[in-house]
C-alpha positions as CSV (number, residue, x, y, z in Angstrom):
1,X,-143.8,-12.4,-69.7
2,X,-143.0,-11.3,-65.9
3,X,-140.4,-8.7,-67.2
4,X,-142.5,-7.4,-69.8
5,X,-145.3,-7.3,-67.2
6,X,-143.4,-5.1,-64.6
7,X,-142.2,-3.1,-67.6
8,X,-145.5,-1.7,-68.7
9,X,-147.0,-1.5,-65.0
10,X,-144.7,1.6,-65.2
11,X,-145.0,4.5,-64.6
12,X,-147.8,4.3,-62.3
13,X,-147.0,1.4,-60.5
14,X,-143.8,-0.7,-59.7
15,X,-143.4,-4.2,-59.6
16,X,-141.1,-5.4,-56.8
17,X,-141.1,-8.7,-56.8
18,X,-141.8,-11.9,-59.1
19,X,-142.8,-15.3,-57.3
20,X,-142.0,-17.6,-60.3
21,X,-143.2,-20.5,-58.9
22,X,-145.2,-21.9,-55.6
23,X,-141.7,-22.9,-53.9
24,X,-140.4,-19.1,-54.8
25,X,-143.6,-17.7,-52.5
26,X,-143.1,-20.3,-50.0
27,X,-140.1,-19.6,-49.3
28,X,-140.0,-15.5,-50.1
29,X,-143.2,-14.1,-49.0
30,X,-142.7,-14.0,-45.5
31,X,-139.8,-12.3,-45.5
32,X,-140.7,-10.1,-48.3
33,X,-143.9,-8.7,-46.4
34,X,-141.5,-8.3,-43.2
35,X,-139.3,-6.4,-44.9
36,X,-136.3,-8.9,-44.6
37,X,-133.5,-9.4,-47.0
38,X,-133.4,-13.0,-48.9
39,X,-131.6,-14.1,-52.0
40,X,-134.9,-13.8,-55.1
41,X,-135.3,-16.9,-57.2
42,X,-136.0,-14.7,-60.0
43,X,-134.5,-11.3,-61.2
44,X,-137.4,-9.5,-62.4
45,X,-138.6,-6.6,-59.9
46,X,-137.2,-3.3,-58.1
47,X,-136.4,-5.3,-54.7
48,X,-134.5,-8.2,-56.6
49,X,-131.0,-6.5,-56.3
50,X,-131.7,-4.8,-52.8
51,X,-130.6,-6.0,-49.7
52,X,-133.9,-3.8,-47.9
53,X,-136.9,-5.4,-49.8
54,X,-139.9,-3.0,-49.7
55,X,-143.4,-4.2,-48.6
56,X,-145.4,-5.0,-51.7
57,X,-149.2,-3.2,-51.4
58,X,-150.7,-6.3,-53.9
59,X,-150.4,-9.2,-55.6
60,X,-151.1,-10.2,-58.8
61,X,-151.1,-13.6,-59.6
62,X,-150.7,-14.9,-63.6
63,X,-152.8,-17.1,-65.0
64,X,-150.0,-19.1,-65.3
65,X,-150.8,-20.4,-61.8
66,X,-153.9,-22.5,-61.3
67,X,-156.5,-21.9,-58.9
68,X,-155.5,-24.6,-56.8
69,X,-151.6,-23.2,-56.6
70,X,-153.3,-19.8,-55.5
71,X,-155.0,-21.0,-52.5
72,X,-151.8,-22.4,-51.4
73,X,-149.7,-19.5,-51.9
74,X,-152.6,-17.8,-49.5
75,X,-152.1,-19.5,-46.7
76,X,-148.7,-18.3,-46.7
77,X,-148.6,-17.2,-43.1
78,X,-149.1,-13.2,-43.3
79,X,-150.5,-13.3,-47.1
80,X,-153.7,-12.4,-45.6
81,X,-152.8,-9.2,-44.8
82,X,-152.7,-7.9,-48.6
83,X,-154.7,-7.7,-51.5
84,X,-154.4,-10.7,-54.4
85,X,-155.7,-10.1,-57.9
86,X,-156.3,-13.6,-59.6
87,X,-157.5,-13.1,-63.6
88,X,-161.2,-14.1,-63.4
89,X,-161.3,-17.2,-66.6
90,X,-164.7,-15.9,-67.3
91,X,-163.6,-12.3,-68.3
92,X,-159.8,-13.5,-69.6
93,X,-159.3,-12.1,-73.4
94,X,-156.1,-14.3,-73.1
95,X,-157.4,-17.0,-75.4
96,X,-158.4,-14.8,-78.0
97,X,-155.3,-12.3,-77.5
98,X,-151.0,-13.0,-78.1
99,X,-148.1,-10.8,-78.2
100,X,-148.2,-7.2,-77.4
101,X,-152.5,-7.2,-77.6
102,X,-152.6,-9.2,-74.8
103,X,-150.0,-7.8,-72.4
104,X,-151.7,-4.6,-73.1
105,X,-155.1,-6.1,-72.2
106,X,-153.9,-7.8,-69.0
107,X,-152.0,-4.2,-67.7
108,X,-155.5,-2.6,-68.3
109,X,-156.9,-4.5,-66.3
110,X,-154.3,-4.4,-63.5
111,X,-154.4,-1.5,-63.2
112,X,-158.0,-0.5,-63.6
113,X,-158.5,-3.5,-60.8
114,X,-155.8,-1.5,-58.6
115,X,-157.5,1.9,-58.8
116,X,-160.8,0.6,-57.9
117,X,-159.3,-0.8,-55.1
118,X,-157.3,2.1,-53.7
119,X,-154.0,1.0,-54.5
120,X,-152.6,3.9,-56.3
């Protein structure tokens, strides 16, 4: 679903990085919002065959992580300093949605959330 995601993000906006799992932010969003090189526990993203990772301007977590696994991830040290989007339960067409419906749906949104919010 990640590569799918970043796929249709594009051409207005670029995905650079995939955490696909707590220990993957733990250990690569530090150096990811320094700007460091590290070795990506996934492939999916621009930065993931780079050795100069570029700051990411958001994050969107999946609803694939709980709520729980989110307020972990943001007390990364220096996640503060950047917008997280988190898909609100109460407004999530993903139980009603599959397949190509629902990725559209969920970049929609995205994106919609990112514009309102200045990231463009």
């Amino acid at each position: 679903m990640a590569g799918s995601f970043a796929k249709s993000m594009l051409p207005e906006y670029e995905v650079v990085h995939h955490f696909p799992s707590t220990s993957a932010a733990h250990a690569e969003l530090l150096p990811l919002l320094r700007g460091e090189p590290f070795t990506p526990h996934s492939s999916v993203g621009t930065d993931s065959h780079t050795d100069k990772p570029r700051i990411p301007r958001a994050i969107m977590v999946g609803a694939g992580f709980s709520e729980s696994e989110l307020d972990e991830m943001r007390k990364i040290e220096g996640a503060e300093s950047i917008p997280w989007q988190y898909p609100d339960p109460l407004k999530s067409a993903a139980s009603a949605l599959s397949g190509p419906f629902l990725m559209m749906v969920i970049v929609r949104r995205v994106k919609g959330c990112l514009r309102a919010n200045g990231v463009v």
